[in-house]
FIGU-85097 format. One record per residue: x, y, z of N, C-alpha, C in turn. Coordinates in steps of 0.2 Angstrom, whole numbers, plus 5000, padded with zeros to 4 digits. Example, Ala and Ser with C-alpha at 12.3 -4.5 7.8 and 13.67 -1.06 7.14 Angstrom:
BEGIN
506649725039506249785039506649845039;506449895035506849955036506450005039;
This chain:
BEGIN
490651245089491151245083490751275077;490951325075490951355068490751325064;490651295055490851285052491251355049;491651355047491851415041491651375035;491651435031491251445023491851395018;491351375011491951335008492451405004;492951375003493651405001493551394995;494051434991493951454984493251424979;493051454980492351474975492151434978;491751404982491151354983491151284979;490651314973490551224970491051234965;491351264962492051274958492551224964;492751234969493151214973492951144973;492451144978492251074977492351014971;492151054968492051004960492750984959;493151044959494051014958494150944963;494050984968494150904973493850834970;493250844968492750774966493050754960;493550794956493750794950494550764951;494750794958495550754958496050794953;495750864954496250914951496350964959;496851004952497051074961496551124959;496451174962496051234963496151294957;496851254955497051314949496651294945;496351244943496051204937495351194939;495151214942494451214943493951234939;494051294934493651314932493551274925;493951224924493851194918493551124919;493551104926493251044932492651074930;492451154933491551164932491451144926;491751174922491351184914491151114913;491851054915491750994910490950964916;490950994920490250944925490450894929;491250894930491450834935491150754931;491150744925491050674922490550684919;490150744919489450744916488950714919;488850694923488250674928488250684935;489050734937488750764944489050814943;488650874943488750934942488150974944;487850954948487250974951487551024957;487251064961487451114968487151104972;486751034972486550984979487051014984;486751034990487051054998487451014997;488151015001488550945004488350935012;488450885013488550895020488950935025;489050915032489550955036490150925032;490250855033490850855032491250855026;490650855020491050835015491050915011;490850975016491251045016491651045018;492050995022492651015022493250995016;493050975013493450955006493950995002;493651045001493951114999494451145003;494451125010494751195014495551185014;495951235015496651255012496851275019;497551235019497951255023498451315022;498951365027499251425025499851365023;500251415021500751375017501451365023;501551315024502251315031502651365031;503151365027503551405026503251505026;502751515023502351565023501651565025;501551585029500751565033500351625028;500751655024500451725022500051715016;500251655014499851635007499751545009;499351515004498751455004499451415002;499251355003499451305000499251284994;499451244988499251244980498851204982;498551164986498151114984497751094991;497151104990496651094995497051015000;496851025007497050965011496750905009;496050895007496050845005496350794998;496350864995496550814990497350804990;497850844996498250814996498150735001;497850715004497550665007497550605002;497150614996496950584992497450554989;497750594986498150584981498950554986;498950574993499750564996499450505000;498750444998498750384999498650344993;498750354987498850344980497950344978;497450354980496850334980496450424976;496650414973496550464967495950444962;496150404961495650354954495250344958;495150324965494450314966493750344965;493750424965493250454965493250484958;493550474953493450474947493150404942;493350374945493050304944492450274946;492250304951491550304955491250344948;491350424948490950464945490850434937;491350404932491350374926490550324926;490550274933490350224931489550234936;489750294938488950314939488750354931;489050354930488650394926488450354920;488550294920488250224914487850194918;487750204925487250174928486450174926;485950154925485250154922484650134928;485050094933484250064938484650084946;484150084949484250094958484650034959;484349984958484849904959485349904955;485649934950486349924948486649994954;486450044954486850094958486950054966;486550034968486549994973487249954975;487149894970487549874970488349904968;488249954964488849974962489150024967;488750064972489150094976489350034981;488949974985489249924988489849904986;490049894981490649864977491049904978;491149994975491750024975491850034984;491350054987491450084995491949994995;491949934995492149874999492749884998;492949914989493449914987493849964988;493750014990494150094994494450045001;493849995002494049985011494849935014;494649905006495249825005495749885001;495749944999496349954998496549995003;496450015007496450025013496950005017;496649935018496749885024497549875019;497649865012498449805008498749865010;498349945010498950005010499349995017;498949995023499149985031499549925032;499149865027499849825030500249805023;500449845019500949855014501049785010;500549745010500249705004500449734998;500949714995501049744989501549804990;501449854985501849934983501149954987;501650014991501250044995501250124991;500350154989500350204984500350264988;500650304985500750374987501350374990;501350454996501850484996501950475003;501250495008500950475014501250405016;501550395023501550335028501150295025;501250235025500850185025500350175030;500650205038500050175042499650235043;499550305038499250335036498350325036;498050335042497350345041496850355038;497150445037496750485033496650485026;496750465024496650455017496050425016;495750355018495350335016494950355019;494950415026494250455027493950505023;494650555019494250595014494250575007;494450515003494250485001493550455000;493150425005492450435006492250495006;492350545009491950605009492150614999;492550624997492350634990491850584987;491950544987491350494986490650494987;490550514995489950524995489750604993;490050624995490050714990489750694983;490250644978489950634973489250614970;489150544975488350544976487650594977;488050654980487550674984487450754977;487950724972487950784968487850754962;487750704959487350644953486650664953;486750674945486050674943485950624937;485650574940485550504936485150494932;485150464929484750464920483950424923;483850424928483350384931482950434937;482350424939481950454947482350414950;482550454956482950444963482750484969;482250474971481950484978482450534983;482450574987482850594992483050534996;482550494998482550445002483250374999;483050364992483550344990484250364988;484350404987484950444987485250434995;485050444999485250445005485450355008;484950325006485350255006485750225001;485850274995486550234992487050264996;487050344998487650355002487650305008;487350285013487350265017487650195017;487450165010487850095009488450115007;488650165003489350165001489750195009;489350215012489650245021490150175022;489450135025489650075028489850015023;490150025018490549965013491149995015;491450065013492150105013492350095023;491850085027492150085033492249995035;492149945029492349875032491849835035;491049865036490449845038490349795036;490349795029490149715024490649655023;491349695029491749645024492049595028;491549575034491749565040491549485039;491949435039491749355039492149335044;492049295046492749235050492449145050;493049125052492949065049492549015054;492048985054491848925058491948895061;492048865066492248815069492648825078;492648755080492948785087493748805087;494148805081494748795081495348845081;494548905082494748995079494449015084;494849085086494449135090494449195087;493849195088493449265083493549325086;494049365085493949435089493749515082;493249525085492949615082493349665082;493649715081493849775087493449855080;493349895083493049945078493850025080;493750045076494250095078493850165074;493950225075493550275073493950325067;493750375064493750435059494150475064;494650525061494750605064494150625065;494250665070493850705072494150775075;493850815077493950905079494350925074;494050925067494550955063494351025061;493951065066493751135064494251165071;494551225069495051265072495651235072;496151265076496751275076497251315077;497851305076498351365073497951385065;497951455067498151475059498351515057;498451525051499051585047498851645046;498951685041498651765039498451745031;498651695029498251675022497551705021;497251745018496351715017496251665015;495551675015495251595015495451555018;496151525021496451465024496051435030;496251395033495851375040496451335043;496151335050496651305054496851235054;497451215057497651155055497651115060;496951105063496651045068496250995061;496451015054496150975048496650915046;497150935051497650895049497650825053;497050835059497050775063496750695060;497350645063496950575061496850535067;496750485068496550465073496750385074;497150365078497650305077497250225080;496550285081496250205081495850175076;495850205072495750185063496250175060;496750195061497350145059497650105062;497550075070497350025071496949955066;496449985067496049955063496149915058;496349985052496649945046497249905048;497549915050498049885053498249795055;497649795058497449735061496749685054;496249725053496049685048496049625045;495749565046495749505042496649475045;497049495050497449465052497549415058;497749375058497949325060498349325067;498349285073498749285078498749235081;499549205083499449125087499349145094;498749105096499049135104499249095108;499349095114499949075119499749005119;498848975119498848905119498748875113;499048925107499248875101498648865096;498048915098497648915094497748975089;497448995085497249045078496749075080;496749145081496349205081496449245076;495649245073495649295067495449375068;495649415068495549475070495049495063;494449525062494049565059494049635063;494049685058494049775060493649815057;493349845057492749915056493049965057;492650015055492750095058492450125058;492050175063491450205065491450295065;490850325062491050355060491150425066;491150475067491150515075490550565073;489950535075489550585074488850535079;488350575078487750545080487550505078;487250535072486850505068486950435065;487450425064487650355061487650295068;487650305076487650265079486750285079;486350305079485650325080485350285072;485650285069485350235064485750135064;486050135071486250055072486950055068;487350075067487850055063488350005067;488450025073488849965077488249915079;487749915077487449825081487249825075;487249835070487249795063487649785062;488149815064489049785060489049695066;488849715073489449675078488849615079;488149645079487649605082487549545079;487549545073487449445067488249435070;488549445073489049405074489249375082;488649415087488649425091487949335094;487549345087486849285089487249215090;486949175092487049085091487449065083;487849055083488049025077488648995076;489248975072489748925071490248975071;490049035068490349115069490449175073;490149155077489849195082490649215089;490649275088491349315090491549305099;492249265098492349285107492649325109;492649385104492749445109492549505106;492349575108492349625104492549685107;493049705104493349755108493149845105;492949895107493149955103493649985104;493950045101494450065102494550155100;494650195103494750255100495350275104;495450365104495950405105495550455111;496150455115496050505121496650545122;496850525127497650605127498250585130;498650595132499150605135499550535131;500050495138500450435133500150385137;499450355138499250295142498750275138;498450205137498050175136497650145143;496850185142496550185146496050145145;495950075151495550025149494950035153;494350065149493950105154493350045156;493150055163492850015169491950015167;491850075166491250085168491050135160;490350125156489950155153489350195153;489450245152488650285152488350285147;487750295148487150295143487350365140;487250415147487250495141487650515137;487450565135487850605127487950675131;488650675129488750735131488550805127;488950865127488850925124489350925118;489750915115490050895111489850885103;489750915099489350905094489950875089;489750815083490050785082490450805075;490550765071491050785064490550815061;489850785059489350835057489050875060;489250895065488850965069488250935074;488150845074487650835077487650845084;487050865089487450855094486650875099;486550815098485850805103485650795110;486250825114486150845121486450895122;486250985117486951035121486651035126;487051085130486851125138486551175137;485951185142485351225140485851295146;485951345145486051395150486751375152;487251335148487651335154487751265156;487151235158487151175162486851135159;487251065160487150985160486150985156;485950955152485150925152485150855154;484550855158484450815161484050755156;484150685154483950645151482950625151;482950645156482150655158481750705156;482250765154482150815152482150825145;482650785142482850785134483050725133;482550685129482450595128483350605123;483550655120484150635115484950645119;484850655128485250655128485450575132;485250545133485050465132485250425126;485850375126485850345119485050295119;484950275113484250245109484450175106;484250135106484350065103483850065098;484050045092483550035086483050005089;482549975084481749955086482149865083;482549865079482949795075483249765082;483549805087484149785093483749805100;483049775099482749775104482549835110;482649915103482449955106481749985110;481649985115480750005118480350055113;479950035112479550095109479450175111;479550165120479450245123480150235125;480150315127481050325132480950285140;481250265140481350245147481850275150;482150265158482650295159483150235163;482750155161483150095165483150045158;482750055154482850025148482950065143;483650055139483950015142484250055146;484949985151485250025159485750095158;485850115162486050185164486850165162;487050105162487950095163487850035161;488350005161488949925157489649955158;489849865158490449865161490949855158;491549825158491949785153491949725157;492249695150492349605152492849585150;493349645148493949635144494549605150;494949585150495449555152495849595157;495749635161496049705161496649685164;496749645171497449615174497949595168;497549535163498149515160498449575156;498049615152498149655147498549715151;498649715157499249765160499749725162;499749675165500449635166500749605160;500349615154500849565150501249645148;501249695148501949745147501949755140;501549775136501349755131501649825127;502149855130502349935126503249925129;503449865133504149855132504449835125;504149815121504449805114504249865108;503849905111503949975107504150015107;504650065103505050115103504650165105;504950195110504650265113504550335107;504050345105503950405102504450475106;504650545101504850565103504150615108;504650655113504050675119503650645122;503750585121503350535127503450545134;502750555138502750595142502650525151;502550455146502550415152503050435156;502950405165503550405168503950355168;503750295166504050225166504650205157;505050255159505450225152505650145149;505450105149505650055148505050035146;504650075143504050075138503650095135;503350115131502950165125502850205129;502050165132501550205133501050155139;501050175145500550155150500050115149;499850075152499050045151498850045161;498150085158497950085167497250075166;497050035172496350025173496150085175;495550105171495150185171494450175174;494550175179493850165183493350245184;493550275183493050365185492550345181;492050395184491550405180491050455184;490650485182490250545185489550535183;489050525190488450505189488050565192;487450565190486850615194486650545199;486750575207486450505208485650525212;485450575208484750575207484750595201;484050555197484050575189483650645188;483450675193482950725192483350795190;484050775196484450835200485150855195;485250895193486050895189486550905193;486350865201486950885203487450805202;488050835201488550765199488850755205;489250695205489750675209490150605203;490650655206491450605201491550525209;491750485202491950435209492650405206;492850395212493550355209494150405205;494350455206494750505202495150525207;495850525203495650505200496050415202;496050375196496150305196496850275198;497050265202497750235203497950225198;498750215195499050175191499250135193;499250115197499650025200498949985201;499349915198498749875197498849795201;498349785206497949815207498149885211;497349915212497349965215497349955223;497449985228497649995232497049965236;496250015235495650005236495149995231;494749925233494349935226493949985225;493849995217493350055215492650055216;492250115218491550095219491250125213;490650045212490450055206489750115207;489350115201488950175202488350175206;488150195209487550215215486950185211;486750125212486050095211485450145209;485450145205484550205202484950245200;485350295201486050325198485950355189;485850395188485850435181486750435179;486850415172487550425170487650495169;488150515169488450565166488950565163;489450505163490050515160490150455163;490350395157490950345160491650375160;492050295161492850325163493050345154;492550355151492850365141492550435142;492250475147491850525144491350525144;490850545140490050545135490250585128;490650555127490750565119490650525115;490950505109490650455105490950395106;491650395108492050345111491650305117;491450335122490850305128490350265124;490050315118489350295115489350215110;490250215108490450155106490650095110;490850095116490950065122490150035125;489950085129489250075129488850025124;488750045117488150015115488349935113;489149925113489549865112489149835117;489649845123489449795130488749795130;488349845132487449815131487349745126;487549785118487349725115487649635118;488249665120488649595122488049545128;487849615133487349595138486549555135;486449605132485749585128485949535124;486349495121486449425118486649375123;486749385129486649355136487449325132;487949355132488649325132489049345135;489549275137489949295141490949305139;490949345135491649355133491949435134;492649415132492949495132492649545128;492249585130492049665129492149725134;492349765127492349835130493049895126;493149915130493549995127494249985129;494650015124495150045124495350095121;495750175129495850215126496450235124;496550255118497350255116497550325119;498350325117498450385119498550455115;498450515114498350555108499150545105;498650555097499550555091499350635087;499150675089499050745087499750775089;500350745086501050785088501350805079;501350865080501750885075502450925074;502850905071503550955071503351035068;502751025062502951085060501951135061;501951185058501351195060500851175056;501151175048500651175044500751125039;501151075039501351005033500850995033;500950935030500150905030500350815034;500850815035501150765038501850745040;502250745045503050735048503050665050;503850675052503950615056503850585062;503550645066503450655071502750615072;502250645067501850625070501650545066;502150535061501950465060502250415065;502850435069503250405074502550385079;502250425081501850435086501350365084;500950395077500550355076500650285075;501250245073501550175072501650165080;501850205083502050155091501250155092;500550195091500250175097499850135095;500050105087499650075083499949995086;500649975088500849915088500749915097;500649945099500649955108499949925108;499249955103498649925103498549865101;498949835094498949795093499049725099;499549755101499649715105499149695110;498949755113498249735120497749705115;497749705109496849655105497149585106;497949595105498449495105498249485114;498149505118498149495124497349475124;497049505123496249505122496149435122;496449415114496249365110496749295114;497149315117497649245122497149225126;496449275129496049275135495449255133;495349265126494649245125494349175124;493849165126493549075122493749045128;
């Protein structure tokens, strides 16, 4: 995957974005310095270059759009003022401890507006769907773009700058804002949902500078998420289940620095709070939710939102984990990771624990309206739920030769013959999620569940894709919001199943 170059003028473009102006206006966004203290040409990162970039116009693919896609994001989930209000009040900041805290604050506050926008607490802002994802993903990228372009009236280390963005990461993804209540009289369920992702290529127009519109993609396991957050459910034997939610980002580098075992793991230890269930959840394809059996350790070739991608294929072919330590997931040094690579510590695979019998019998997509071009065959409901048992191991770790097992999976449950688990000493190559980041959140779930020695529902759920649009280049239909509320209340429902089963 490419990056393309930033559109209209570089840091002029940029700066309009951080500014929450259009592109026509940008030249007067450089002059003023974006609020006076961030006006610096500090690199951005991968993703927060994607900021600027400009879709062709629908009606006319021949000419741009008036307004960069994100800022149509921004502004079409009312969350405009966030990143000017950021940059104001950084720029009165004076100590590392007040910046500290003040990106903890605003990133919590992006995340609770978030969650009232999803479930229409209040007047729901903008123009955008309510159960509109994307917003609060480029919404953080302006944000941290702004940090990463502040020049503060104090010495700010490299080092330091990169942990305030990294608090403000994880405050705007719900990390901090995760509680539930003590006692035996609640059941504590987690579930994490993820960011868009593949938003380089596409369809594209004859516009310059425009780019394709795979920019348009969201991801309905993050709106899930918000969705479900800090909400409530009675279950079948009459207790209260509190759901808490997160969202993770789709790249490497933020699971390599613990992001999912310091969000799941203090809730994971002995305590009065301590979670009976923790589920993941991302996006796969077609119209099934796929409750996948088995986890790999490795990382596939796939390089992430920011370009990370610390397993490609050398010549063509698979690398071997013995051969390159990064194509192996790592446990921090905090979550009991080994000092050297091992290739058994931690294991090669994890399981689920999640409910999977009940969570297909209870038919949990007959009360959802079928999206248009739903492609299940069973009409008298959304969308499928099938046990996903495949997965593809080296079952020598030396050798790249693979072997797939179980492919593929029945859809009748049970299945016919039970599925065979992975070959004893066996190198992963792929659980039934893949070795993408969705596997890598699956995976390092369940281990931690393992390595806490507990015994409750974990594990993965995959949705099914809502990348359906009526037109080429909107910035959003009804089509694909149709898409995204059915898979959204179809999931909800299998976390309600979860939690009927958990404790």
């Amino acid at each position: 995957m490419k990056l393309p170059s930033i559109r209209y003028g570089a840091v002029v473009g940029v700066l309009a974005v951080l500014s929450g102006v259009s592109p026509g206006t940008a030249s007067a966004s450089a002059s003023a310095g974006a609020g006076g203290c961030v006006g610096s040409t500090a690199p951005l990162s991968v993703e927060e270059s994607r900021l600027s970039w400009v879709l062709p116009d629908n009606d006319d693919p021949s000419t741009p759009q008036p307004t960069s896609f994100s800022a149509q994001m921004i502004k079409g989930g009312g969350f405009q003022g966030y990143g000017p209000e950021l940059t104001r009040r950084l720029c009165r900041t004076r100590s590392l401890t007040a910046a500290t805290a003040l990106v903890k604050s605003q990133g919590e506050a992006l995340w609770r507006a978030a969650v009232a926008r999803a479930q229409r607490k209040g007047r729901v802002t903008g123009t955008l769907p309510y159960s509109d994802d994307r917003p609060l993903y480029w919404t953080r990228l302006q944000s941290t773009a702004t940090l990463r372009r502040w020049t503060p009236g104090f010495p700010l280390s490299g080092a330091q700058r990169s942990a305030l963005i990294t608090t403000y990461d994880r405050a705007s993804r719900g990390m901090f804002d995760i509680g539930f209540p003590a006692g035996r009289g609640v059941r504590r369920v987690i579930m994490s949902g993820f960011d868009p992702y593949t938003l380089d290529g596409g369809t594209t127009g004859s516009a310059p500078g425009t780019v394709g519109n795979n920019i348009r993609h969201g991801n309905p396991s993050g709106a899930t998420a918000l969705a479900l957050d800090g909400t409530t459910y009675r279950t079948k034997d009459g207790r209260t289940a509190e759901i808490q939610a997160y969202t993770l980002p789709v790249n490497y580098t933020g699971f390599q620095q613990g992001y999912l075992e310091d969000t799941v793991g203090p809730f994971m230890r002995p305590g009065p709070r301590r979670v009976d269930a923790s589920i993941t959840v991302s996006q796969a394809g077609d119209s099934v939710f796929d409750l996948e059996q088995w986890n790999g350790r490795y990382h596939g070739v796939s390089p992430g939102n920011d370009h990370s991608q610390p397993c490609p294929a050398v010549g063509g072919v698979p690398q071997l984990a013995v051969d390159d330590h990064g194509c192996d997931s790592a446990v921090v040094d905090r979550w009991g990771g080994p000092k050297t690579f091992s290739l058994t510590d931690p294991p090669q695979w994890t399981t689920t624990t999640l409910p999977i019998a009940q969570m297909i019998r209870a038919n949990t997509g007959a009360s959802i309206p079928r999206p248009p071009g739903d492609e299940w065959p069973d009409p008298s409901v959304a969308f499928g739920v099938v046990w996903h048992t495949n997965y593809t191991e080296f079952p020598d770790c030396g050798s790249t030769r693979q072997v797939t097992r179980n492919n593929p999976p029945p859809t009748d449950y049970p299945p016919p013959t039970a599925p065979t688990p992975p070959d004893p000493g066996s190198c992963s190559y792929s659980g039934g999620g893949g070795n993408y980041l969705s596997n890598e959140s699956a995976y390092r779930n369940t281990l931690l569940r393992d390595r806490m020695g507990l015994h409750i529902p974990a594990g993965h759920i995959h949705t099914p894709d809502m990348q359906r649009f009526e037109t080429p280049f909107k910035v959003s239909d009804t089509t694909f919001d149709t898409w995204r509320r059915a898979i959204v209340a179809q999931a909800s429902n299998l976390i309600h199943v979860v939690a009927d089963n958990a404790g």
